[in-house]
N, C-alpha and C positions, 0 to 999 in steps of 0.2 A: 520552409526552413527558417527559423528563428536565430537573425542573425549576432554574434559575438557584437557588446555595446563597447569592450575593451580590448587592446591586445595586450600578450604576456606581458611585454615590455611597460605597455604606460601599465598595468598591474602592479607591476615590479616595483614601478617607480611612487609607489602609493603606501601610506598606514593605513588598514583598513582598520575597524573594531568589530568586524564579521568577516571570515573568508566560510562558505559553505560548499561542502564537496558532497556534489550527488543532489540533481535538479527533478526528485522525485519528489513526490507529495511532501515527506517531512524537510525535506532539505528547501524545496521550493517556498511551502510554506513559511517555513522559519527566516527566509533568507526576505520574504513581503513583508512579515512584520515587523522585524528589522528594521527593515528599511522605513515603514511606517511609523517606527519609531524612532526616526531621525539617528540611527546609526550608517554609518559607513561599511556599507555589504557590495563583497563579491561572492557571486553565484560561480562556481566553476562546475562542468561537466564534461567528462570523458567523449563523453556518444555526442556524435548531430544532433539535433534537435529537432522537430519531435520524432519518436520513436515511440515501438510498441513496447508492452509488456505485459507480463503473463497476469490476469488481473480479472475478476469478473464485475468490474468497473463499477459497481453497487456503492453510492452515497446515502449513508443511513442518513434520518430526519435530524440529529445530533451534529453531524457534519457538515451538515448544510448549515447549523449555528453558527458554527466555528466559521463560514465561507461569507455568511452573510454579516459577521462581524467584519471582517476583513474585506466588505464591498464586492465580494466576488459573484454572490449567489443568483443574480440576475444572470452573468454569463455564462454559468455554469446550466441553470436550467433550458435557457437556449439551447445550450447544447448538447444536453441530454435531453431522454426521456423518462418521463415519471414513473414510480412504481409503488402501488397500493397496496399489496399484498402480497404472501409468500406461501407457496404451496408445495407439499412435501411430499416425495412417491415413495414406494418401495411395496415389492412384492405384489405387485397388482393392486395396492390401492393408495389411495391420495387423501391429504386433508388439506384446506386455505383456512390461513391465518390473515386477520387484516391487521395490518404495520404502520405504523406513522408516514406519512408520505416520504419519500423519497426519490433517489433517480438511478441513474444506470446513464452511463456514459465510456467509450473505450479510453482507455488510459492516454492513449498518445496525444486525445485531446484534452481530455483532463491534465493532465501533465503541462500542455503548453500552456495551457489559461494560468497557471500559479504562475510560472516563470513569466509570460507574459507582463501579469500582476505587478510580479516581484519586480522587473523594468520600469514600467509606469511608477511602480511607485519610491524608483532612485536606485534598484541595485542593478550592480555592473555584472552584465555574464560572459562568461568567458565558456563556449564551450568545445568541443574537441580536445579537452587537453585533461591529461592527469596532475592529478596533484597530491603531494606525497607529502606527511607534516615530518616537519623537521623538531630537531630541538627548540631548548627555552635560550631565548638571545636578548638581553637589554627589558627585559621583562613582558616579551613578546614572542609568540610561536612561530617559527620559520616555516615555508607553505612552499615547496620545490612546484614547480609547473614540469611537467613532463619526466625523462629520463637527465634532464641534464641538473648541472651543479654551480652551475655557471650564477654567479651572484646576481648578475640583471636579471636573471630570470627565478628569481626566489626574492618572497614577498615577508614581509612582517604582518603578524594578527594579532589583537588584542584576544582573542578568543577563533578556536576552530569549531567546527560542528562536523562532522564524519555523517553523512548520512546517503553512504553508497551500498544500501541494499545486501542482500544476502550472499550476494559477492563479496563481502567486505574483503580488502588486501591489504596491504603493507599496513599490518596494527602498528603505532608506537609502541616502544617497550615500554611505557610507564602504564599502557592497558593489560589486564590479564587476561589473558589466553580467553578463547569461546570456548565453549560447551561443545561437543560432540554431536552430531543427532543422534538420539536415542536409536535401539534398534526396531526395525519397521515402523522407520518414520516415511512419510509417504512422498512422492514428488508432487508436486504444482505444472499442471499442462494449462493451455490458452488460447485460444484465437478470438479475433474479431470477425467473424464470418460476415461477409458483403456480396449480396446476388440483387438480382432488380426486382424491385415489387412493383411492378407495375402490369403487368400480365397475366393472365389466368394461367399460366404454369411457373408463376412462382414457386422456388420453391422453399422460403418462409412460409407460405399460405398453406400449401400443401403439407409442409409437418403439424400446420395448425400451432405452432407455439402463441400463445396467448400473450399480447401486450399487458403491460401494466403490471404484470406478475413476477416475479423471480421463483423461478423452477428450481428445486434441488432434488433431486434422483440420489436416491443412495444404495446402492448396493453392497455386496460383502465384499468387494474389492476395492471399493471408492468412492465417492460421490459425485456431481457433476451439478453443475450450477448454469443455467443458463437464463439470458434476461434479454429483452427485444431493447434495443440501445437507438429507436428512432428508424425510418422510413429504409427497410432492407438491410436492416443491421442486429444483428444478434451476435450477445457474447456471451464465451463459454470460457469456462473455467472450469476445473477437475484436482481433486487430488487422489492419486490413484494408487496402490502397492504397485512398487517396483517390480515385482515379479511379472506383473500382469503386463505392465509396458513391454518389458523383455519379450514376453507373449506376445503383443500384438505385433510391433514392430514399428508401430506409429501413434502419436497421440492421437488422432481422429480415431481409428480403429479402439484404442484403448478406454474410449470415451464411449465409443458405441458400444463395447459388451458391457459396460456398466450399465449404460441405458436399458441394455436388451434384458440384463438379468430381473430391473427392477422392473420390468410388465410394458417399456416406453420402446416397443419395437418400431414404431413408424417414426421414432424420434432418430432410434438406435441406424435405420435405413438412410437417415438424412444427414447423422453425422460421419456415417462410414465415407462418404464420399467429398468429406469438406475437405481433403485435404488439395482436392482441387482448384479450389476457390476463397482456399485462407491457410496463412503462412503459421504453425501453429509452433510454440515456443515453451520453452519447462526452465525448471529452476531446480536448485539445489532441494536437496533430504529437507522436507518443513520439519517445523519446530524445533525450535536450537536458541541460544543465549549467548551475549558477552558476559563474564562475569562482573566486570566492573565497568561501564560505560559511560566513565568519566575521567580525566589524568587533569595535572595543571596545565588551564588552559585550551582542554578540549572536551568537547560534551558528543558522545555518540547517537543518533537520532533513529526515528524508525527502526525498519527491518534489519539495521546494522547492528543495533541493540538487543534484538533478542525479536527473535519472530515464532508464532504459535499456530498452529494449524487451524485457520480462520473461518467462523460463521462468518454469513453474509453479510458485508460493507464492513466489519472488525477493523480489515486492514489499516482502508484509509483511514477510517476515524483516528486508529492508534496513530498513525502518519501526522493528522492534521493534529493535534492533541499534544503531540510533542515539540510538532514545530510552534505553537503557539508555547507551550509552556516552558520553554527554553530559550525566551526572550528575556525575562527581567532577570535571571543569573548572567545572562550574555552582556544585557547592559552592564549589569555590577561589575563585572570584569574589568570593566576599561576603567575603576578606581583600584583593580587591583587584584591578587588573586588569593583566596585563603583559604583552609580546609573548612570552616564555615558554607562558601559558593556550595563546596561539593558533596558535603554532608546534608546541607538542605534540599539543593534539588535532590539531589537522591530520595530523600525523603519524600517530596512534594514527584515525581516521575513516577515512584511506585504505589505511592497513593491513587495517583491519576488512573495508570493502568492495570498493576497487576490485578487488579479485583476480576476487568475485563478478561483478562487472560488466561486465568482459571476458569471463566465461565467456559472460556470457549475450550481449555482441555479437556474440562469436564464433556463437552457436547464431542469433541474429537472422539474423546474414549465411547460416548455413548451411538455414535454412530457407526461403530464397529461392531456394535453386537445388533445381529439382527431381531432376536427376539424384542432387545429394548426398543430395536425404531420401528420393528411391528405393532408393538403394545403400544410405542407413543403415538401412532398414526390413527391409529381403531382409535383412541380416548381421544384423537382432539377431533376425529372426523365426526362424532356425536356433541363433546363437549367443547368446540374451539374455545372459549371462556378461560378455561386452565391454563391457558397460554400467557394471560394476564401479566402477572408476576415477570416471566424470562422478557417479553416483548416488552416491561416499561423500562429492566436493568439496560437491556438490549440499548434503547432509545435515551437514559438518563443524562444528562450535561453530563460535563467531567470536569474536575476541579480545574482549575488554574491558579498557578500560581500565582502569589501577589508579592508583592516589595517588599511590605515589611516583613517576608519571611524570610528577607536574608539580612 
């Protein structure tokens, strides 16, 4: 457990110029550079520390920039396992693409190494504790710690960052309302599966899931992602029609008849029974948006902002992407706050990502029609070369923002 470096109290009794709520990728990220940037950052988080989540832990080659800027990328490759390429089922047949390196790692350690990070490199976390923004006070955002009201336990911020997940809750009113999921938008399922590889009845060995690959199985009900995350560790991720979950009755099961449809029965036998031996977890209807994911004095981060039903490593990149690119408005902040701050990052935020995000609705939509991921699989399994183009958008930096754009 990654212990709190402050309590409410001496919290309370601080001006911070970062308070960061939600110690996930974007939030954690943001709250390291921050602090690397010689600002005054609290980390706060609801949950213990570390914890799992629903995630198929995939670190594209691009996030690994973002990581190895920010000194992290040695510890992170420790602790995952790399991954060369990406091979796609359905219907009985399969095509590999080769990907820019990357890795695969389960979240809960992914997760601690940021916040981690983010300590080493001067912010204070505070976690178990809600925190809830308040109004504008003295020209600084009030930050409630918990259900109480009680003024020692309520903090002054030069600037907030929201970056609590698909959960988001108590919006301020100066945020407009989220977006809906669309209808048949799909859930998010997860585990980190853990059995011993070290026996000739493993039974990693025995599914034969290949390292170094990330698997995605796509059927007419879902897809399924799965990637070897180091020595007797495979994770999976899924996003499947609700209907079908209802069907099954269980993620593992609903994971397997995806597996089974797209021709991966000795996969689909392996996952029926994980629910033995991995505690498997979902989230809210994917793809959904805040309309405006900004107010005076609080910038929305990550999956808070708008999340889209994700190609493989998408997430975190957009995660790490934000928390990097919400440093130099956060600094500007503490000279002061003006529709300027917020009109530009906006600008520079959807510059960064939306381009991504459409890629990936575009692939959402295209993964639903089975003809189209029949016909894409036949042409890459002859031509992998046509992949070109999507694998360098895939892989490309992502802007950052710079000073003088505000």
């Amino acid at each position: 457990m990654i212990a709190a470096t402050v309590s409410r109290e001496s919290a309370a009794e601080q001006a911070w110029d970062a308070v960061v709520v939600g110690a996930g990728p974007a939030g954690a990220f943001a709250a390291l550079r921050l602090a690397q940037a010689g600002a005054r950052t609290l980390l706060v988080e609801r949950k213990t520390f570390p914890r799992d989540k629903v995630c198929g832990g995939c670190v594209s080659h691009r996030a690994l920039a973002l990581l190895d800027a920010a000194g992290l990328n040695e510890a992170v490759e420790r602790a995952g396992a790399p991954t060369r390429s990406l091979r796609l089922y359905a219907d009985g047949r399969r095509a590999t693409l080769a990907i820019p390196r990357g890795l695969t790692i389960p979240r809960r350690d992914f997760d601690a190494l940021l916040v981690e990070g983010a300590i080493a490199a001067g912010a204070a976390f505070l976690p178990q504790t809600t925190a809830v923004v308040g109004p504008v006070e003295r020209d600084r955002r009030i930050v409630r710690f918990g259900e109480s009201r009680r003024p020692e336990t309520n903090c002054l911020a030069s600037v907030v960052l929201l970056a609590t997940g698909l959960g988001l809750t108590d919006i301020p009113a100066e945020l407009a309302r989220e977006n809906e999921a669309p209808p048949g938008a799909r859930i998010g399922i997860g585990a980190t599966i853990e059995t011993p590889d070290d026996g000739e009845e493993s039974a990693l060995r025995q599914a034969d899931i290949e390292p170094g690959v990330i698997h995605m199985v796509v059927g007419p009900r879902g897809y399924v992602g799965l990637a070897r995350a180091g020595r007797g560790r495979l994770m999976a991720a899924a996003a499947i029609d609700a209907d079908l979950l209802a069907e099954a009755r269980h993620p593992a099961a609903a994971a397997a008849m995806v597996l089974a449809t797209a021709g991966r029965e000795s996969w689909a036998e392996f996952m029926a029974t994980t629910w033995r031996i991995a505690a498997w977890t979902g989230t809210p209807a994917l793809t959904r948006r805040l309309r405006r994911p900004v107010a005076e004095r609080i910038f929305v981060l990550g999956d808070a902002a708008g999340y889209v039903e994700p190609f493989t490593g998408e997430g975190i990149g957009w995660a790490l992407a934000a928390g990097e690119n919400v440093v130099v408005p956060a600094l500007a902040a503490r000279g002061g706050w003006s529709e300027r701050i917020e009109r530009r990052w906006l600008d520079q935020h959807a510059r960064a990502l939306e381009r991504r995000r459409r890629f990936c609705r575009a692939m959402a939509a295209a993964l639903r029609s089975r003809l189209m991921v029949g016909a894409a699989i036949r042409l890459l399994s002859v031509a992998p070369g046509v992949s070109a183009p999507a694998v360098w958008l895939w892989n490309r930096p992502l802007p950052v923002v710079e000073s003088e754009c505000l």
